[in-house]
C-alpha positions in Angstrom: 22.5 -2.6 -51.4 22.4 -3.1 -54.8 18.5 -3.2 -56.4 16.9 -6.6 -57.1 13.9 -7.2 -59.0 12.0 -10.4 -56.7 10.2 -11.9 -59.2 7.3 -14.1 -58.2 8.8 -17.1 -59.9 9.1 -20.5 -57.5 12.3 -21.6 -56.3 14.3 -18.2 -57.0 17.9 -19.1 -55.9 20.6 -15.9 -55.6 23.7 -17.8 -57.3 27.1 -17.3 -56.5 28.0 -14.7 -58.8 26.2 -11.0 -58.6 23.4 -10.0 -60.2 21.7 -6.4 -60.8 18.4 -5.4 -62.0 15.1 -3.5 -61.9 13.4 -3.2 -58.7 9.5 -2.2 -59.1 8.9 0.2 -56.0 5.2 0.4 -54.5 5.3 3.5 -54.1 7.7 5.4 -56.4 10.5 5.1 -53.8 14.0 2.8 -54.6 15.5 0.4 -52.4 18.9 -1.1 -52.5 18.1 -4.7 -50.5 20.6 -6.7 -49.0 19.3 -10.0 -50.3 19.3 -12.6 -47.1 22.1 -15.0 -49.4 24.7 -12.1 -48.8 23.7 -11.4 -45.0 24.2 -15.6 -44.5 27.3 -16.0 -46.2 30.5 -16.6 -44.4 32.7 -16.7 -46.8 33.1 -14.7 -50.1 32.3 -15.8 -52.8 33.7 -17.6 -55.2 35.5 -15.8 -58.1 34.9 -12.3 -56.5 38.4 -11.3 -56.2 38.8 -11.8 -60.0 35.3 -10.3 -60.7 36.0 -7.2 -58.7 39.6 -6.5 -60.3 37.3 -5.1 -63.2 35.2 -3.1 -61.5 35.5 0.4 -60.7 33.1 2.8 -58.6 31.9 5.3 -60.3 30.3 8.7 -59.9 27.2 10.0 -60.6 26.5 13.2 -59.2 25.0 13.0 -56.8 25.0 13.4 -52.4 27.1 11.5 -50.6 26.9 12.2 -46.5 30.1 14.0 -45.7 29.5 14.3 -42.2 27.2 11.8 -41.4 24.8 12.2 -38.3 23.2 8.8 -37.3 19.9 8.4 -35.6 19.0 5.1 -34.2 15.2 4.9 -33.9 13.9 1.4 -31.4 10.1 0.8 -33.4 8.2 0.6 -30.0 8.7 -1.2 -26.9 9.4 -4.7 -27.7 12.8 -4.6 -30.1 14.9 -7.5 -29.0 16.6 -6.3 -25.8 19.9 -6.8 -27.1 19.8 -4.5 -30.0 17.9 -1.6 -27.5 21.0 -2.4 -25.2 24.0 -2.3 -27.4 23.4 -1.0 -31.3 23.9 2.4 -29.7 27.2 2.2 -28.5 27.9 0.5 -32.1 26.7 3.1 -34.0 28.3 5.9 -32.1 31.9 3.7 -32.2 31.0 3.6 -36.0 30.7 7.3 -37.2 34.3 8.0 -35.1 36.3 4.8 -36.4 38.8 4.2 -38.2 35.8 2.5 -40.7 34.7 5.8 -41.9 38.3 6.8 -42.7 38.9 4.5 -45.6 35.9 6.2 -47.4 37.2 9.1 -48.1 38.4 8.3 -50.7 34.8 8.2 -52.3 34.2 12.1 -51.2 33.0 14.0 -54.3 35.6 16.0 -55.7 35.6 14.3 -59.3 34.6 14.3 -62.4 31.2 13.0 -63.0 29.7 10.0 -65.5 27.3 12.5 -66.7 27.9 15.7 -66.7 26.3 17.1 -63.3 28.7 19.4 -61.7 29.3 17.4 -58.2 28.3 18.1 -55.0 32.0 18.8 -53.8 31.7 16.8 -50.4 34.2 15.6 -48.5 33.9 12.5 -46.3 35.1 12.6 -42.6 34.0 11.1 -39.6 30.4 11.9 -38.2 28.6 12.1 -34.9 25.7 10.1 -33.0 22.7 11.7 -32.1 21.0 9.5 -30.4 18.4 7.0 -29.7 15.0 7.1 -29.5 12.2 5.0 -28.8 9.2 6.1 -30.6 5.4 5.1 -30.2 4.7 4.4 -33.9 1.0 5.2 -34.7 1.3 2.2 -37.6 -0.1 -0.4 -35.7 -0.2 -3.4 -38.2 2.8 -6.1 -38.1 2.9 -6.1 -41.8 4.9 -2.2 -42.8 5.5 -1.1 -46.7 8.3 1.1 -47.0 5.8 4.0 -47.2 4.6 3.7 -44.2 8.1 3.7 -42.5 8.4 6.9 -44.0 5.7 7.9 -43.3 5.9 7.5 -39.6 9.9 9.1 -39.4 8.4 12.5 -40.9 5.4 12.2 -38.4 8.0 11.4 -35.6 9.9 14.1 -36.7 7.3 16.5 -37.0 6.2 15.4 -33.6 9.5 16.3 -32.0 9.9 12.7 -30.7 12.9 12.6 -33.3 15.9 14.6 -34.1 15.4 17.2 -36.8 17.0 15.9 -39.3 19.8 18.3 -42.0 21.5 16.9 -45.4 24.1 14.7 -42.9 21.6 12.8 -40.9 20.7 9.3 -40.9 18.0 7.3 -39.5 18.8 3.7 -38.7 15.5 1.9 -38.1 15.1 -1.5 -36.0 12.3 -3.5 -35.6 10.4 -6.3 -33.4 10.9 -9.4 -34.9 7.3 -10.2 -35.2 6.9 -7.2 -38.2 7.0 -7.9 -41.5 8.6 -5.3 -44.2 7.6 -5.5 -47.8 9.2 -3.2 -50.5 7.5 -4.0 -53.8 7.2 -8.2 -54.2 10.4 -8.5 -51.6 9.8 -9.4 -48.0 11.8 -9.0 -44.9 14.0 -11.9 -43.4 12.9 -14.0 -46.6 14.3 -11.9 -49.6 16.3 -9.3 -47.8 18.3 -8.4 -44.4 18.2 -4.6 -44.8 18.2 -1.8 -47.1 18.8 1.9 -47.1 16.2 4.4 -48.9 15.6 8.1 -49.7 13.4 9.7 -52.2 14.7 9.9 -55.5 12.5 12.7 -57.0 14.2 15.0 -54.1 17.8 16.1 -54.0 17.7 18.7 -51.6 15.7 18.2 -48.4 15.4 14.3 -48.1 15.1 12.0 -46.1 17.9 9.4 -45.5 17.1 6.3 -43.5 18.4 2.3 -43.1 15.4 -0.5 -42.4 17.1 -2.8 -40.3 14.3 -5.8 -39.8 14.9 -8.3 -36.5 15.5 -11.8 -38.8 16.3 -13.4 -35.5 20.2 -14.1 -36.3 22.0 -12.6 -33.6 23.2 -9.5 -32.4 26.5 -9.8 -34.8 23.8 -9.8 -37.8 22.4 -6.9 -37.1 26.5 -4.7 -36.5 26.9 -6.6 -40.1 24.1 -5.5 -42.0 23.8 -2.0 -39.7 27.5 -1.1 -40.9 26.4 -2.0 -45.0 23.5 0.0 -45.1 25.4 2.9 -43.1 28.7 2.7 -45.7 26.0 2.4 -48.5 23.9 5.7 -47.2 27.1 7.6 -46.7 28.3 6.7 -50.1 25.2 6.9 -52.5 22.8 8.7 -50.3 19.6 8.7 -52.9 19.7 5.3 -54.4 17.3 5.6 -57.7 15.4 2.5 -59.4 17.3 -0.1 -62.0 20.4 -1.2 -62.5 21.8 1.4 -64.6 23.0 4.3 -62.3 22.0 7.9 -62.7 21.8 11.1 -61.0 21.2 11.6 -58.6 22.7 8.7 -57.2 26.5 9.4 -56.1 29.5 5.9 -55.9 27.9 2.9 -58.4 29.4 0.6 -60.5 28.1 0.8 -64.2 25.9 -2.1 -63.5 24.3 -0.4 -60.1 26.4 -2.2 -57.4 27.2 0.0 -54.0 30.1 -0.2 -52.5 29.7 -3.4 -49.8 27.5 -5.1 -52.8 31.0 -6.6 -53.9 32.1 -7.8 -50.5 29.6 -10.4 -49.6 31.0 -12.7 -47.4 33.7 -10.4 -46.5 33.5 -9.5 -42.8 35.9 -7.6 -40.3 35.8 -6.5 -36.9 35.5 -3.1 -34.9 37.5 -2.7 -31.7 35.6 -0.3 -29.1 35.3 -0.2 -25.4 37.1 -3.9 -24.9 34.8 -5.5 -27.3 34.9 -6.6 -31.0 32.1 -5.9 -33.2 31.0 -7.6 -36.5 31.1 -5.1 -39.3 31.3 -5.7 -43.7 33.9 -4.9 -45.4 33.8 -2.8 -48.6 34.7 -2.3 -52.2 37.8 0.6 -52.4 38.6 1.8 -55.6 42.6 2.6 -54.3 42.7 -1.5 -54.7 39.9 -2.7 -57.0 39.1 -4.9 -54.1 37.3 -5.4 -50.8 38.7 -3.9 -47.9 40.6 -6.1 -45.3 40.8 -4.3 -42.6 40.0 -4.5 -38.7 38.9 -1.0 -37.2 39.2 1.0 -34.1 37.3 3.4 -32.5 38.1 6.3 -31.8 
């Protein structure tokens, strides 16, 4: 999601029409937040159609996840039974849908904004490796993004988690007792979700969605699970500010990803007899947010 900047400032309202800028990291990571107005709306907003005939996503260089591999890690024994239950069938619907087909058009075999040479991906469905419950030695209720980090490379080193290659994704969920700061923002009061990697490292990283419990139902967390995974594939190494640069890969000039345009803008995801809540997304083939309602497989 696109970076914010959450100033300290009393009574900060997110108004109706988007706005981009500098996010200040704790600890040198980036994070593109889903702000909490955009997971609550329920309608799009107003003007966005005419806003987003302008726009145009644009490349930067660098990784997008061609064959995306999603992990989905439960933090510890007491995520919401619901999620433990059913965001695995979700997720592995997801990666073989007709959801991922639409993005191929944002594979990366095109010309750049600034004269990298490409990573020459191509987008196609993905697999699901997985869940896993893990024993997390963080302790506290209160997490920084760091310390998520730092607990997936312990769990991975560990063997309690998948080792993970250039196509793997690790979708996080939480109890919805802990707290997640990044920077000045806080979970469940400033943002829904967001998607991270490490934007000193290009090869080797770590790609990975915080998906925090804000208590809003089950069809929250398909929503905001399905933006940060569209997001991840799309512009796996999101980098601070609100002026794009390698190696991030599918921006708009202002730093928008490609379900930052579509808030409000939801569809649906037919598999195994039921319908799941998913976002809808920006395509450059209309200059417009999808519309679609997908299948799997």
């Amino acid at each position: 999601m696109r970076l914010l900047r959450f100033l300290a400032l009393a009574g900060l309202v997110f108004g109706a029409a988007p706005v981009a800028a500098t996010a200040a990291p704790d600890d040198g990571g980036a994070y593109h937040l889903l702000p909490m107005s955009s997971l609550l709306a329920t309608r799009p907003a107003p003007g966005a159609r005419l806003r987003n005939a302008a726009r145009t996503m644009l490349y930067y260089g660098g990784p997008v996840l061609p064959k995306i591999k999603v992990v989905s890690v439960i933090w510890g024994s007491d995520v919401s039974k619901a999620t433990v239950k059913n965001i695995g069938p979700f997720l592995s619907g997801l990666v073989d849908s007709s959801f991922v087909d639409q993005l191929t058009q944002y594979s990366t075999n095109f010309a750049t904004m600034n004269g990298h040479a490409g990573t020459h991906q191509t987008i196609a469905r993905g697999t699901y490796a997985g869940q896993f419950t893990i024993a997390p030695s963080h302790k506290t209720t209160s997490l920084t993004d760091a310390a998520i980090q730092a607990e997936l490379r312990a769990q991975i080193a560990g063997r309690h988690l998948p080792a993970p290659n250039q196509n793997t994704l690790y979708m996080v969920y939480f109890p919805s007792y802990i707290t997640i700061t990044t920077g000045k923002a806080v979970s469940c009061r400033d943002f829904g979700a967001y998607h991270s990697a490490n934007p000193r490292t290009v090869g080797g990283n770590l790609f990975y969605g915080v998906m925090p419990d804000c208590s809003l139902g089950f069809a929250s967390e398909t929503f905001v699970s399905s933006h940060e995974f569209a997001e991840a594939l799309t512009d796996g190494i999101p980098t601070p500010g609100s002026h794009p640069a390698y190696p991030q890969a599918w921006n708009t000039s202002d730093g928008y990803e490609i379900a930052d345009l579509c808030e409000g803008h939801r569809g649906t995801l037919a598999l195994g007899g039921k319908n799941y809540t998913v976002t809808q997304v920006f395509l450059n083939t209309t200059k417009a947010c999808s519309t679609g309602s997908y299948h799997s497989p």
